[in-house]
Predicted model as a PDB file, atoms N, CA, C, CB and O in Angstrom, pLDDT in the B-factor column:
MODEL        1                                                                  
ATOM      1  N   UNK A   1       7.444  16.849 -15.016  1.00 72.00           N  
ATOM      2  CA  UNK A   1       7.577  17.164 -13.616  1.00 72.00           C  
ATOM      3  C   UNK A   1       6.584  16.343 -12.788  1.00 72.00           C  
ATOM      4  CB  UNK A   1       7.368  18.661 -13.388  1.00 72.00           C  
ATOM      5  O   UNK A   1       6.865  15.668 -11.797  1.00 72.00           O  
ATOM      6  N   UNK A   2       5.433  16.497 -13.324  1.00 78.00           N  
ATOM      7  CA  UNK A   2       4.405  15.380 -12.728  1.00 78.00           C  
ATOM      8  C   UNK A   2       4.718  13.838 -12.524  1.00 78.00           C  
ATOM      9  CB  UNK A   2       3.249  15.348 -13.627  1.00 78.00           C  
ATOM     10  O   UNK A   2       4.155  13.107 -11.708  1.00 78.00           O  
ATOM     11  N   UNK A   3       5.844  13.430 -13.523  1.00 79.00           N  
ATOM     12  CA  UNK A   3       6.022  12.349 -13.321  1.00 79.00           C  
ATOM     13  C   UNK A   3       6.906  12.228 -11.879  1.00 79.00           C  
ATOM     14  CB  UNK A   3       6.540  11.845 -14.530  1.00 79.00           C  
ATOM     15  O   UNK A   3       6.674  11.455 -10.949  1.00 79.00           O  
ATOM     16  N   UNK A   4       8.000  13.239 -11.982  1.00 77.00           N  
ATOM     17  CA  UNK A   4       8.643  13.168 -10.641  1.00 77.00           C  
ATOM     18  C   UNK A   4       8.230  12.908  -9.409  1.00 77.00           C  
ATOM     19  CB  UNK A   4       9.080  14.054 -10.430  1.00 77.00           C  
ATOM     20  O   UNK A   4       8.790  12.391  -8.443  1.00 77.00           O  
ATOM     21  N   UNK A   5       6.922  13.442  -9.623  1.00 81.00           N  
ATOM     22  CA  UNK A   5       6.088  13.891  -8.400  1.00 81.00           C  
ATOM     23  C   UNK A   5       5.493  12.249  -7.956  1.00 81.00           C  
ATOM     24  CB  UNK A   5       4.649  15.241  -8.898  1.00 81.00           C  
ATOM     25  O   UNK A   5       5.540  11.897  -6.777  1.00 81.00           O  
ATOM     26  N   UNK A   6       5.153  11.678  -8.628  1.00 84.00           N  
ATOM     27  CA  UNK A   6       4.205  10.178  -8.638  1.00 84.00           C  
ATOM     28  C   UNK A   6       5.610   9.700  -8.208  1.00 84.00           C  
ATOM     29  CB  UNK A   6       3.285   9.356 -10.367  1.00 84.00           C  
ATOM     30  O   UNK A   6       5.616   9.476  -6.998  1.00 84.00           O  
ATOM     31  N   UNK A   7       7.092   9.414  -8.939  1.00 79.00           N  
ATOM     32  CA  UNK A   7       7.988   8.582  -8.724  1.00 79.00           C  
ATOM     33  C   UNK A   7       8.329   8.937  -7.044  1.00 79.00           C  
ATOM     34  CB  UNK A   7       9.171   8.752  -9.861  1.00 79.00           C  
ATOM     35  O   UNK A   7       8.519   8.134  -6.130  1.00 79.00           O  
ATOM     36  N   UNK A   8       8.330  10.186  -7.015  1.00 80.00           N  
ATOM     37  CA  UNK A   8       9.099  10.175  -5.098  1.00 80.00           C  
ATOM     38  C   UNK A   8       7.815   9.621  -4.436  1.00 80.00           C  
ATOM     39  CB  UNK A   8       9.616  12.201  -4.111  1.00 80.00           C  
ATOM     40  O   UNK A   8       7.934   8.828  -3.503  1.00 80.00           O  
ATOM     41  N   UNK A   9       6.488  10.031  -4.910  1.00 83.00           N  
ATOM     42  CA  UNK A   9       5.361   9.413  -3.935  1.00 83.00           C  
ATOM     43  C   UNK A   9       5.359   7.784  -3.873  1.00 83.00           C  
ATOM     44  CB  UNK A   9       3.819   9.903  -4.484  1.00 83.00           C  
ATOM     45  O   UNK A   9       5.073   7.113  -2.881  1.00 83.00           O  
ATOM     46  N   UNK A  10       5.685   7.373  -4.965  1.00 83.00           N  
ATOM     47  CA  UNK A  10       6.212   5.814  -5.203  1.00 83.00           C  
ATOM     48  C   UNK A  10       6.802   4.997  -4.012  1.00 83.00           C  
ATOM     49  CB  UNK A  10       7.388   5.818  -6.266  1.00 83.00           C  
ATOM     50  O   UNK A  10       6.522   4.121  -3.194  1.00 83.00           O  
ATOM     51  N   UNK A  11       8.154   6.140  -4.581  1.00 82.00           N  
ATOM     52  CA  UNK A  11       9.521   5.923  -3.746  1.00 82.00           C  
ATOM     53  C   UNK A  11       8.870   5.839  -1.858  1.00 82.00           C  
ATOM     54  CB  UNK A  11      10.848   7.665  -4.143  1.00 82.00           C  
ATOM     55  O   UNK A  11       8.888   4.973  -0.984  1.00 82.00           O  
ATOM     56  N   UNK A  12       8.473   6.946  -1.937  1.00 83.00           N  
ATOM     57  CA  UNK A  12       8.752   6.850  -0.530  1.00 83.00           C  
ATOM     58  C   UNK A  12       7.546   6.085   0.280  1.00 83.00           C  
ATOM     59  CB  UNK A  12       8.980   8.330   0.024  1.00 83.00           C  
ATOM     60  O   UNK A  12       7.716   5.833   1.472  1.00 83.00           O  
ATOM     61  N   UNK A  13       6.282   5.706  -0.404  1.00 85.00           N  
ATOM     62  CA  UNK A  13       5.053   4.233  -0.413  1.00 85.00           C  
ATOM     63  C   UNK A  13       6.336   3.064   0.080  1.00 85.00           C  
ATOM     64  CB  UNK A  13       4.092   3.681  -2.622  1.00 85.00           C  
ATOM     65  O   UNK A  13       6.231   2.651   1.235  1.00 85.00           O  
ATOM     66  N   UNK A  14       7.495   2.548  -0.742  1.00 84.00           N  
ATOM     67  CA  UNK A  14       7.592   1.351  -0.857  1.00 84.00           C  
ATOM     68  C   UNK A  14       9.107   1.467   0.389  1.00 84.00           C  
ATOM     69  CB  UNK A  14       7.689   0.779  -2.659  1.00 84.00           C  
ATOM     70  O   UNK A  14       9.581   0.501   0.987  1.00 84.00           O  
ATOM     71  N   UNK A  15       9.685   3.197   0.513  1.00 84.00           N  
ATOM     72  CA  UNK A  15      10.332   2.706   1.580  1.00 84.00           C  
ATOM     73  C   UNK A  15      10.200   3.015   2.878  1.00 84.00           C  
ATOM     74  CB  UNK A  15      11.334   2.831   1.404  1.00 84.00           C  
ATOM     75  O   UNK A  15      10.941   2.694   3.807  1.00 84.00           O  
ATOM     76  N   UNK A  16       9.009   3.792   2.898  1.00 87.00           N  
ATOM     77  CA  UNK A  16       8.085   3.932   4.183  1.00 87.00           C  
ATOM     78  C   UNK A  16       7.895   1.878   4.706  1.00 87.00           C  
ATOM     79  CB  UNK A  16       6.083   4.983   3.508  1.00 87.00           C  
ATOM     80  O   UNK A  16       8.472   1.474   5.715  1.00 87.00           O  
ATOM     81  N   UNK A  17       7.037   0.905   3.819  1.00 86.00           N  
ATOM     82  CA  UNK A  17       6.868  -0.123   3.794  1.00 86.00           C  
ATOM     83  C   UNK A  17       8.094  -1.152   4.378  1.00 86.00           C  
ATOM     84  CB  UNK A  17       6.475  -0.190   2.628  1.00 86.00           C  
ATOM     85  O   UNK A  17       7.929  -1.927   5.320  1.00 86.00           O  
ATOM     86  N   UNK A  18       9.448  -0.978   3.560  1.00 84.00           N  
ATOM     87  CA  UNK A  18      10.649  -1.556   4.111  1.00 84.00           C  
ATOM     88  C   UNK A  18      11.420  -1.327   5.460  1.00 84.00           C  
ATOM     89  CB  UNK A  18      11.442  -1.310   3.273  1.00 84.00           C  
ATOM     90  O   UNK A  18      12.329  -1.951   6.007  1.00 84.00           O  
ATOM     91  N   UNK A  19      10.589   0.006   5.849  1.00 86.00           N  
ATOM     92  CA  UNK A  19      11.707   0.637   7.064  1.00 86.00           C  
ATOM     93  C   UNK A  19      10.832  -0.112   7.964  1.00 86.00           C  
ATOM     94  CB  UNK A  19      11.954   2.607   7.434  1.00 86.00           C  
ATOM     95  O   UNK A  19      11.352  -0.884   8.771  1.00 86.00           O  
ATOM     96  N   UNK A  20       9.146   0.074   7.904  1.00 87.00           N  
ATOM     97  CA  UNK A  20       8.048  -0.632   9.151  1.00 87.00           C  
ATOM     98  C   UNK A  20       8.517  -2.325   9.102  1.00 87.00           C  
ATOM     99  CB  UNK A  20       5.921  -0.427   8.608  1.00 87.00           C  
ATOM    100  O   UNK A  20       8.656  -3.043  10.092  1.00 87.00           O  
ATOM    101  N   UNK A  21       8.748  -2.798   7.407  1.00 86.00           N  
ATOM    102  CA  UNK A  21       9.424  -4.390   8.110  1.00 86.00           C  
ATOM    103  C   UNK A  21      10.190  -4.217   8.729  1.00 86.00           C  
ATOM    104  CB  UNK A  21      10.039  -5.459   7.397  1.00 86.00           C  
ATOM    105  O   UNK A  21      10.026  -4.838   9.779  1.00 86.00           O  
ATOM    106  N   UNK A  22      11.443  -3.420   8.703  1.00 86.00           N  
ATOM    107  CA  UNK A  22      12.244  -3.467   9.584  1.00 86.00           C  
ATOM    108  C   UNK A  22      12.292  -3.538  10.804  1.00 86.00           C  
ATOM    109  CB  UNK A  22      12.670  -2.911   9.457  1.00 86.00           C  
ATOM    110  O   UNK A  22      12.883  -4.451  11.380  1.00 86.00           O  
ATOM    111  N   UNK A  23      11.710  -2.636  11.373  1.00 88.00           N  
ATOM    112  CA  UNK A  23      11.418  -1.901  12.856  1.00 88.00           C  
ATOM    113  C   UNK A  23      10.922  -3.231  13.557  1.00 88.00           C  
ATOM    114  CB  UNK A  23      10.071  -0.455  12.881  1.00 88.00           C  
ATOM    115  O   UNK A  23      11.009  -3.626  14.720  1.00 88.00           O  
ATOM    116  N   UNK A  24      10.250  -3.886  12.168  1.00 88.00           N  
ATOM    117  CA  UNK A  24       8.973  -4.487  13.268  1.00 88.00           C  
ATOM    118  C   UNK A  24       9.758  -6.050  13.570  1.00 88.00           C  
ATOM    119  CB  UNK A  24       6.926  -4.712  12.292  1.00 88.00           C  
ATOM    120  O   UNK A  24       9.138  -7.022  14.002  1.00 88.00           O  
ATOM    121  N   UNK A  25      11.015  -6.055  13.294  1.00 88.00           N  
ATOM    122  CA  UNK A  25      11.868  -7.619  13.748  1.00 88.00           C  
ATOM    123  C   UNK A  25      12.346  -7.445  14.705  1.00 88.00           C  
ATOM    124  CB  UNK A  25      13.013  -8.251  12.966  1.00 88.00           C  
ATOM    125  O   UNK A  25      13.244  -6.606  14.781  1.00 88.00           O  
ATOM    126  N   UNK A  26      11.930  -8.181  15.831  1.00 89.00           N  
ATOM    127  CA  UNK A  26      13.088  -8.211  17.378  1.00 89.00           C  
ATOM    128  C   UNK A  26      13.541  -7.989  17.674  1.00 89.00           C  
ATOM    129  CB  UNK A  26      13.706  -8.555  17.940  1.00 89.00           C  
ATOM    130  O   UNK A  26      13.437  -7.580  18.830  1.00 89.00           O  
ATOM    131  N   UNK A  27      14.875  -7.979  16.839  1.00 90.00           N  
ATOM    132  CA  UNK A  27      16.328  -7.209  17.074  1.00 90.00           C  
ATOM    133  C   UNK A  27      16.070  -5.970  16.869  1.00 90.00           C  
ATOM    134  CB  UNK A  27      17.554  -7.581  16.154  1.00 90.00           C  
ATOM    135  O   UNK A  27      17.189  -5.457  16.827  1.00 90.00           O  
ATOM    136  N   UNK A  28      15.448  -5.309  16.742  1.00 87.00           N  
ATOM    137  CA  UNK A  28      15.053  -3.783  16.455  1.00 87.00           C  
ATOM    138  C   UNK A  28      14.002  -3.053  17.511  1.00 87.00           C  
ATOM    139  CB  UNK A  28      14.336  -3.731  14.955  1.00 87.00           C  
ATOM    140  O   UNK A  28      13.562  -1.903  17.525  1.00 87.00           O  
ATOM    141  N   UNK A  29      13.795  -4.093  18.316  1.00 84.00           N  
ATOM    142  CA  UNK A  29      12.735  -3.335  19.464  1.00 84.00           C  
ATOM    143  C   UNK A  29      13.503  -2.264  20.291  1.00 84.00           C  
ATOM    144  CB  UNK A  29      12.069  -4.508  20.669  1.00 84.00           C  
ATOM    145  O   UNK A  29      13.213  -1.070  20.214  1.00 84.00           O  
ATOM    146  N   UNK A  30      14.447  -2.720  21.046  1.00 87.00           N  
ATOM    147  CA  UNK A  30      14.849  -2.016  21.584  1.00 87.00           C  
ATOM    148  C   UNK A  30      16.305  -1.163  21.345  1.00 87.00           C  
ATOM    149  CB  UNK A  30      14.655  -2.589  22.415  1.00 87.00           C  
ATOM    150  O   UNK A  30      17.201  -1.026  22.178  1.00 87.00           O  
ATOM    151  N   UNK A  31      16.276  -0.762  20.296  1.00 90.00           N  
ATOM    152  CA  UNK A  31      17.843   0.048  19.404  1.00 90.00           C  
ATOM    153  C   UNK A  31      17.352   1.226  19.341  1.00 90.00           C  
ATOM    154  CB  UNK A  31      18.416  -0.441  17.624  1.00 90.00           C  
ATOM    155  O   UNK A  31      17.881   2.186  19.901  1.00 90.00           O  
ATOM    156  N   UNK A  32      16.020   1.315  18.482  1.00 87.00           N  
ATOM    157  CA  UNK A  32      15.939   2.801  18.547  1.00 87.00           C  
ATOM    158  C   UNK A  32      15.290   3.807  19.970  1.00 87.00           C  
ATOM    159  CB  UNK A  32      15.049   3.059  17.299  1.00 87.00           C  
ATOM    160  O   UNK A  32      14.530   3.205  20.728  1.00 87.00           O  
ATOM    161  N   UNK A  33      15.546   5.012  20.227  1.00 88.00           N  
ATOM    162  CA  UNK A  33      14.659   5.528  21.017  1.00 88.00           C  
ATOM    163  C   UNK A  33      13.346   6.790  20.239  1.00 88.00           C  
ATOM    164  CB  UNK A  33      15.680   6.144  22.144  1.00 88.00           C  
ATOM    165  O   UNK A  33      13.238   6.967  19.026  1.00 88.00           O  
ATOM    166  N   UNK A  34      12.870   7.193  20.840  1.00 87.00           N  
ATOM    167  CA  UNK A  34      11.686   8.101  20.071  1.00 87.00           C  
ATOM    168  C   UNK A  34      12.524   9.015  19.372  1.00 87.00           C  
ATOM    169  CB  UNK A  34      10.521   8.979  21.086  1.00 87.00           C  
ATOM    170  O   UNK A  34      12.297   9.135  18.168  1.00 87.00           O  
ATOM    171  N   UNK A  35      13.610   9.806  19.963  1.00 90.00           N  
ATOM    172  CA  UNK A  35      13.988  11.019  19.403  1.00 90.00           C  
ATOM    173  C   UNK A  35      14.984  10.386  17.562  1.00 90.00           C  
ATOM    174  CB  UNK A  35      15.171  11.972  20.923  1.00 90.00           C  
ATOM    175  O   UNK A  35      15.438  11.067  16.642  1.00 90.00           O  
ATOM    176  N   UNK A  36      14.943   8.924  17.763  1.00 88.00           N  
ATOM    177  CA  UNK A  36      15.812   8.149  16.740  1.00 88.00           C  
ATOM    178  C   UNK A  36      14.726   8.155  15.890  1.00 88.00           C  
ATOM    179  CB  UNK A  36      16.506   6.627  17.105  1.00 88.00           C  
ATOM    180  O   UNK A  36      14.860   8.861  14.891  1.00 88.00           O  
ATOM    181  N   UNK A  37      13.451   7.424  16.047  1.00 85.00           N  
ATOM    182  CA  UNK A  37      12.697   7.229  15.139  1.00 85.00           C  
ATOM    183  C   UNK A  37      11.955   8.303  14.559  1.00 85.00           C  
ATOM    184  CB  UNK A  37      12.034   6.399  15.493  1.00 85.00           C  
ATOM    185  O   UNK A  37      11.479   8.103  13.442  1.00 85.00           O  
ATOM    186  N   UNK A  38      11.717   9.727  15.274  1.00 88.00           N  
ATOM    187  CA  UNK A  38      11.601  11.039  14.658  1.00 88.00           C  
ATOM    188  C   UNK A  38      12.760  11.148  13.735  1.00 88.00           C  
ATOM    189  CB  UNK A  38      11.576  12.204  15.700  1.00 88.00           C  
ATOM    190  O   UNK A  38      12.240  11.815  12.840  1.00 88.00           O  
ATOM    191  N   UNK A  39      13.715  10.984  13.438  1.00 88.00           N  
ATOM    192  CA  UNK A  39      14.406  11.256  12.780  1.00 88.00           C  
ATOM    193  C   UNK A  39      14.408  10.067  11.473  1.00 88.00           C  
ATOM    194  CB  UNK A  39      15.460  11.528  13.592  1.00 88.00           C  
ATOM    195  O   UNK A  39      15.272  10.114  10.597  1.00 88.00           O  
ATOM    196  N   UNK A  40      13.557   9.247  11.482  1.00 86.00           N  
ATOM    197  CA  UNK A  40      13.586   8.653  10.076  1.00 86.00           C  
ATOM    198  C   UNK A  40      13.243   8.586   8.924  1.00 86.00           C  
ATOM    199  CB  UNK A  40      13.444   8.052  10.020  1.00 86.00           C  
ATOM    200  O   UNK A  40      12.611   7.543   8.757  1.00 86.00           O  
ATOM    201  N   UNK A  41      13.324   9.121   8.092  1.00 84.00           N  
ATOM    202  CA  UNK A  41      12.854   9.321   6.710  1.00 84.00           C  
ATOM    203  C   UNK A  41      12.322   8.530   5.480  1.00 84.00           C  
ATOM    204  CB  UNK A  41      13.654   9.772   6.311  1.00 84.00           C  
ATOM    205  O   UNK A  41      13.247   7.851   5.033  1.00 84.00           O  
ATOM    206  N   UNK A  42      11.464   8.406   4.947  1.00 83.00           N  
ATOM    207  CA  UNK A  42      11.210   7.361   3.570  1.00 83.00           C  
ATOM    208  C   UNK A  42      11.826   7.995   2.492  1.00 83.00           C  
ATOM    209  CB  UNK A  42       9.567   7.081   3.089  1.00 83.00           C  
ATOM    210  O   UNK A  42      11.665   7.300   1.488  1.00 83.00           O  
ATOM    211  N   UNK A  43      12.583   9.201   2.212  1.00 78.00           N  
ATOM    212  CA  UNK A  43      12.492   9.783   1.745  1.00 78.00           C  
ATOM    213  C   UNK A  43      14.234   9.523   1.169  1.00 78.00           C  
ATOM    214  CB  UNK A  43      11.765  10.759   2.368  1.00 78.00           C  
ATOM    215  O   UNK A  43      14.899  10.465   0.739  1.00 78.00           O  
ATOM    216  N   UNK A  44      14.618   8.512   1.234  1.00 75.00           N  
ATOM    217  CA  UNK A  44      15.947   8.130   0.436  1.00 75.00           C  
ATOM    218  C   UNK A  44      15.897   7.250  -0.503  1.00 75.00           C  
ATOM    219  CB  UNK A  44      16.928   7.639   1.184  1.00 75.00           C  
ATOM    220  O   UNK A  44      15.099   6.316  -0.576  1.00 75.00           O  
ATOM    221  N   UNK A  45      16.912   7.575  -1.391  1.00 71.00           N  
ATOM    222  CA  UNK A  45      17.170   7.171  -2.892  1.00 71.00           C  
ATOM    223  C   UNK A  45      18.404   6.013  -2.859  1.00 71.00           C  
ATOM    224  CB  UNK A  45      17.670   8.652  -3.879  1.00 71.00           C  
ATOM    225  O   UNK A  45      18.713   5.484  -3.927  1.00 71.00           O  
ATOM    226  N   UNK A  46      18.980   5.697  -1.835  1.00 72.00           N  
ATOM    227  CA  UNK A  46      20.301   4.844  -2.265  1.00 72.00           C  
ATOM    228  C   UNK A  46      19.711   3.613  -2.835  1.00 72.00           C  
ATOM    229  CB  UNK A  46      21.396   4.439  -0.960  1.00 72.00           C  
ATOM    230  O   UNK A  46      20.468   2.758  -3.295  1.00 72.00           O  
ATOM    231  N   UNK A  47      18.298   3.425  -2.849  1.00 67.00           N  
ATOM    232  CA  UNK A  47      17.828   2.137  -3.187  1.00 67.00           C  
ATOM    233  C   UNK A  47      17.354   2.393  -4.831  1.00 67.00           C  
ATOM    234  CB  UNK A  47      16.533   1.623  -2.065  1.00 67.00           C  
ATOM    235  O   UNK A  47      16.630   1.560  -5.376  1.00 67.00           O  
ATOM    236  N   UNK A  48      17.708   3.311  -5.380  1.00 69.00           N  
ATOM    237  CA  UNK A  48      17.422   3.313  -6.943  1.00 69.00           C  
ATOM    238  C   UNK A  48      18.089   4.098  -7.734  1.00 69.00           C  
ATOM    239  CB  UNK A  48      16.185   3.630  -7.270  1.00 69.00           C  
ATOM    240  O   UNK A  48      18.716   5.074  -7.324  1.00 69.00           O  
ATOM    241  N   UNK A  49      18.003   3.682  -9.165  1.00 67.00           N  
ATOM    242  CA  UNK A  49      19.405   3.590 -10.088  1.00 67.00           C  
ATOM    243  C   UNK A  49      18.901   4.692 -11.141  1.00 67.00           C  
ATOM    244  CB  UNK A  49      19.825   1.812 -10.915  1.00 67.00           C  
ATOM    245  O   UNK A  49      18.570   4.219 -12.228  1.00 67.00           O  
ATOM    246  N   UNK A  50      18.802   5.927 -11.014  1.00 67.00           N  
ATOM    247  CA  UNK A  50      17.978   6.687 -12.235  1.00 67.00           C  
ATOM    248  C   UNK A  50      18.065   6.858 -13.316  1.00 67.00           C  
ATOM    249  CB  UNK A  50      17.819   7.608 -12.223  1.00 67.00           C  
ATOM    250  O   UNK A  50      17.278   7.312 -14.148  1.00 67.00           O  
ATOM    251  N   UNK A  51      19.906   6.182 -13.415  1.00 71.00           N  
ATOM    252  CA  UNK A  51      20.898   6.568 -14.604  1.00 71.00           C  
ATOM    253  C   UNK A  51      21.491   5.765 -15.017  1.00 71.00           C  
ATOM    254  CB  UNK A  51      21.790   7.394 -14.459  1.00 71.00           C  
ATOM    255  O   UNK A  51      22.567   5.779 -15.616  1.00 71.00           O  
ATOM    256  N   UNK A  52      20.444   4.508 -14.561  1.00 67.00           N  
ATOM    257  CA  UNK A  52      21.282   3.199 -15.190  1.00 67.00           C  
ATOM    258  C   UNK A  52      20.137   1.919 -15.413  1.00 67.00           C  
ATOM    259  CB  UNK A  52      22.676   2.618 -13.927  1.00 67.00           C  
ATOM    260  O   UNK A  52      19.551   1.596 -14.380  1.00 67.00           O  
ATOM    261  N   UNK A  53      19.961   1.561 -16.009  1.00 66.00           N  
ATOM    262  CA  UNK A  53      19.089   0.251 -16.455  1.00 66.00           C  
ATOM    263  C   UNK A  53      18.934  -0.257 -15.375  1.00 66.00           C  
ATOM    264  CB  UNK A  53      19.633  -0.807 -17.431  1.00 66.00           C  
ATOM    265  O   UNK A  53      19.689  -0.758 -14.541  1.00 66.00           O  
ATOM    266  N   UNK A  54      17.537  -0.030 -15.480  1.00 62.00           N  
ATOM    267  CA  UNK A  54      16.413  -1.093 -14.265  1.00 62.00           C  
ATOM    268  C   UNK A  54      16.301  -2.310 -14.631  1.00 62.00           C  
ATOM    269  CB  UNK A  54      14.745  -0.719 -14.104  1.00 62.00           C  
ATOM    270  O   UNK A  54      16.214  -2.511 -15.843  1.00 62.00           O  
ATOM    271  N   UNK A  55      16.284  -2.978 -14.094  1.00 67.00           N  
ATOM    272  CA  UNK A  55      15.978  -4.697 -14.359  1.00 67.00           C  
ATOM    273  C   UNK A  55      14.620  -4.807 -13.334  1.00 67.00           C  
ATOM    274  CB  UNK A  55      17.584  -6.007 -13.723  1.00 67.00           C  
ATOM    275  O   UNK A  55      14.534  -4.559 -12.131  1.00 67.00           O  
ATOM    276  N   UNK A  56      13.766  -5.202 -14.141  1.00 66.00           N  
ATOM    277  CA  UNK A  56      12.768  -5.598 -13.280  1.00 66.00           C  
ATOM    278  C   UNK A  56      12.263  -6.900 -13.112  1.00 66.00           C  
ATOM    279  CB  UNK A  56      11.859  -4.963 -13.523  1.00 66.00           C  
ATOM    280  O   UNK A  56      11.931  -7.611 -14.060  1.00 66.00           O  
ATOM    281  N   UNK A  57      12.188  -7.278 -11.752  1.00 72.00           N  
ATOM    282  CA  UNK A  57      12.096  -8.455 -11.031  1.00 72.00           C  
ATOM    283  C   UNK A  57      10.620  -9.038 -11.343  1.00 72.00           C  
ATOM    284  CB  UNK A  57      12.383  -8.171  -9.472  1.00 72.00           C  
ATOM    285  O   UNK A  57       9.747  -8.607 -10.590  1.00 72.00           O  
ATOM    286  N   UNK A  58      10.369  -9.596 -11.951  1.00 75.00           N  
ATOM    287  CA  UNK A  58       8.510 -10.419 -12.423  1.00 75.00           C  
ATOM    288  C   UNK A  58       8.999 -11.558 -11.333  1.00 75.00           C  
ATOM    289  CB  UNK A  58       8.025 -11.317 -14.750  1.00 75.00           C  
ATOM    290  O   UNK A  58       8.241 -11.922 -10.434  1.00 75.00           O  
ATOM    291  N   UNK A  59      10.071 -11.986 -11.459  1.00 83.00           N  
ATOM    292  CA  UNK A  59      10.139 -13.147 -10.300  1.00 83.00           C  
ATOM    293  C   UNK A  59       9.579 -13.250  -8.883  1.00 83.00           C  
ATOM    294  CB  UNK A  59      11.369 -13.316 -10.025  1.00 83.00           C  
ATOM    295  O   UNK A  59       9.136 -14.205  -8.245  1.00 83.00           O  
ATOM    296  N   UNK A  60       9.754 -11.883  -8.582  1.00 77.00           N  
ATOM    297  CA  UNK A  60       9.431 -11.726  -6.975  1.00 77.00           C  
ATOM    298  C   UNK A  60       8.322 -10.490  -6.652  1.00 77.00           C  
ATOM    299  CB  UNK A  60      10.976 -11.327  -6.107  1.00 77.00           C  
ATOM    300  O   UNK A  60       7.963  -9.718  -7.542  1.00 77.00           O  
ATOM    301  N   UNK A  61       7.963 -10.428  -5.644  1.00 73.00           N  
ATOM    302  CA  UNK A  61       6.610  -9.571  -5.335  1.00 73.00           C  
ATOM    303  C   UNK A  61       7.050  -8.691  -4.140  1.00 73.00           C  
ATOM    304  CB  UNK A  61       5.166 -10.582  -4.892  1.00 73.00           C  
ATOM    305  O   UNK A  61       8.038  -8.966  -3.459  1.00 73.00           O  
ATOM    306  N   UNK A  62       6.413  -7.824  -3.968  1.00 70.00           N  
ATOM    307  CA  UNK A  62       7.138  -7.098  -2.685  1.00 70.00           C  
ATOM    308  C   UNK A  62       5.634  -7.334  -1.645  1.00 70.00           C  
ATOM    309  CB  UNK A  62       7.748  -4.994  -3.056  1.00 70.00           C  
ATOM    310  O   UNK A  62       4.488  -7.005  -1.951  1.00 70.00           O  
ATOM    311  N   UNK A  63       5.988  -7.847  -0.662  1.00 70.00           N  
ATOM    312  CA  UNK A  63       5.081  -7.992   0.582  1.00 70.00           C  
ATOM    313  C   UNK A  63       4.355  -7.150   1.162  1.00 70.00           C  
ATOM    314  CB  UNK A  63       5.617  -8.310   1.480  1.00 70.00           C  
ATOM    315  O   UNK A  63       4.707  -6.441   2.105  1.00 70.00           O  
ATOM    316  N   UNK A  64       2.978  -7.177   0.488  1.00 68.00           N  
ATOM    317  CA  UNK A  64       2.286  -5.956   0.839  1.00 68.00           C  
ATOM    318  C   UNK A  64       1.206  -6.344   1.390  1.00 68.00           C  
ATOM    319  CB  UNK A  64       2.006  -5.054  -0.184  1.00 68.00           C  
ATOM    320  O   UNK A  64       0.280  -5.599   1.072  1.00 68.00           O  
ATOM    321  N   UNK A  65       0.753  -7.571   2.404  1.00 70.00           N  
ATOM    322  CA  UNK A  65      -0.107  -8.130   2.945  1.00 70.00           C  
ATOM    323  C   UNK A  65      -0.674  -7.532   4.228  1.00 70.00           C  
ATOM    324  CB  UNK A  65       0.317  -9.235   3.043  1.00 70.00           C  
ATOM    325  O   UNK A  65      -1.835  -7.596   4.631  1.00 70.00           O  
ATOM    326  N   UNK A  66       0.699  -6.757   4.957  1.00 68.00           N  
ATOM    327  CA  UNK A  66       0.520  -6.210   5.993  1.00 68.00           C  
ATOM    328  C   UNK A  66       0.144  -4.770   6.294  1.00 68.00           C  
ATOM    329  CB  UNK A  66       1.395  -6.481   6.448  1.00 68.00           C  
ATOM    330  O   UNK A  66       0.221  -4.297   7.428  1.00 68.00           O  
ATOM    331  N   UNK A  67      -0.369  -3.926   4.963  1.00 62.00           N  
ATOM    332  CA  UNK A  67      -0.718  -2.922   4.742  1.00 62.00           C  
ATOM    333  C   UNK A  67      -1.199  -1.995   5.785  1.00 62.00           C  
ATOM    334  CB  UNK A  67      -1.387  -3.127   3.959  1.00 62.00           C  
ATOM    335  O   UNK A  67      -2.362  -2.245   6.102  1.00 62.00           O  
ATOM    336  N   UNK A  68      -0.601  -0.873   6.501  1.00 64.00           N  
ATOM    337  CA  UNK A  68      -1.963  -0.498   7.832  1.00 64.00           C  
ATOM    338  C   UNK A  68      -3.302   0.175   6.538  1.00 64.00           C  
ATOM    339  CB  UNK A  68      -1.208   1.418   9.529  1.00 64.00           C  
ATOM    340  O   UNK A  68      -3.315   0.672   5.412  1.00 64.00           O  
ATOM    341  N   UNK A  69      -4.061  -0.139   7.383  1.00 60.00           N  
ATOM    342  CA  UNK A  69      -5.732   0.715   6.930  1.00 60.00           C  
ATOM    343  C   UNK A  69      -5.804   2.100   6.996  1.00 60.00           C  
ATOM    344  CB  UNK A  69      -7.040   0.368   7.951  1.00 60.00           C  
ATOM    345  O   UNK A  69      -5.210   2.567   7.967  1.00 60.00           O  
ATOM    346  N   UNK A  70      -6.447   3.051   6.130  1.00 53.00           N  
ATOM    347  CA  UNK A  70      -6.593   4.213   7.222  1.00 53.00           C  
ATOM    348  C   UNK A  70      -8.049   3.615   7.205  1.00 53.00           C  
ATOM    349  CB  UNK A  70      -6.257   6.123   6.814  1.00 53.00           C  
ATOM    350  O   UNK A  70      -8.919   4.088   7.936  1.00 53.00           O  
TER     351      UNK A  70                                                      
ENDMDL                                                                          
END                                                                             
């Protein structure tokens, strides 16, 4: 169960990370409004396969340069 617990904290680290690239490209300034972006979640799975062979990418790195601080 503990492991679950680390994998959603994982999960939602790396798509908390993908949604802020998102937001943060041009075309995205002005689409959402506040009551849109209250409503966004890190907290989705369509981006992983639980029940099917992971392939993991050594090729590529995920962009974590832009980290906020606390």
């Amino acid at each position: 169960m503990l492991c679950l617990h680390i994998l959603q904290s994982a999960l939602g680290l790396i798509n908390t990370l993908m949604i802020q690239d998102t937001l943060a490209l041009p075309e995205w300034e002005d689409v959402l409004t506040d009551i849109d972006r209250r409503g966004l979640t890190p907290l989705f799975h369509t981006n992983m396969t639980p029940y099917r062979e992971i392939q993991l990418r050594t090729d590529r790195r995920l962009d974590l340069t832009d980290l906020p601080t606390a």
